[in-house]
C-alpha positions, 0 to 999 in steps of 0.5 A: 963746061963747068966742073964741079968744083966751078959750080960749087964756087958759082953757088957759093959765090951767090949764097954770099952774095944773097947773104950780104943784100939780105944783112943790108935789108934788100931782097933781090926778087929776081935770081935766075941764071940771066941776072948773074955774071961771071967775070972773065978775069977773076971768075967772080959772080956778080948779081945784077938787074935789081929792077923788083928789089925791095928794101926793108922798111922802117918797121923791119917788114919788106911789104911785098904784096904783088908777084914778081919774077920770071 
């Protein structure tokens, strides 16, 4: 069961992770709770499954023309 304050952390934890893909030009495509993981140790979330991630092209566009996702 998560508190609060846990989900807080969780959501923080994705919006930097989102943040950080997004300064490196990639565009995830695909976040949903099945390609997040939540690390025992430490409780740090980690954001997997880049199968449909696009990086940003040359002309700074993403060139995302077909629908992606679950």
């Amino acid at each position: 069961m998560y508190t609060e304050e846990m989900a807080k952390d969780v959501f923080k934890q994705v919006l930097t992770g989102l943040k950080y893909l997004h300064s490196k030009g990639v565009c995830h495509r695909d976040i949903k709770p099945q390609n997040l993981y939540i690390t025992k140790s430490d409780s740090r979330v980690l954001i997997l499954d880049y199968n449909v991630a696009k990086q940003r092209s040359e002309d700074g566009e993403f060139h995302m023309r077909t629908k992606t996702g679950t």
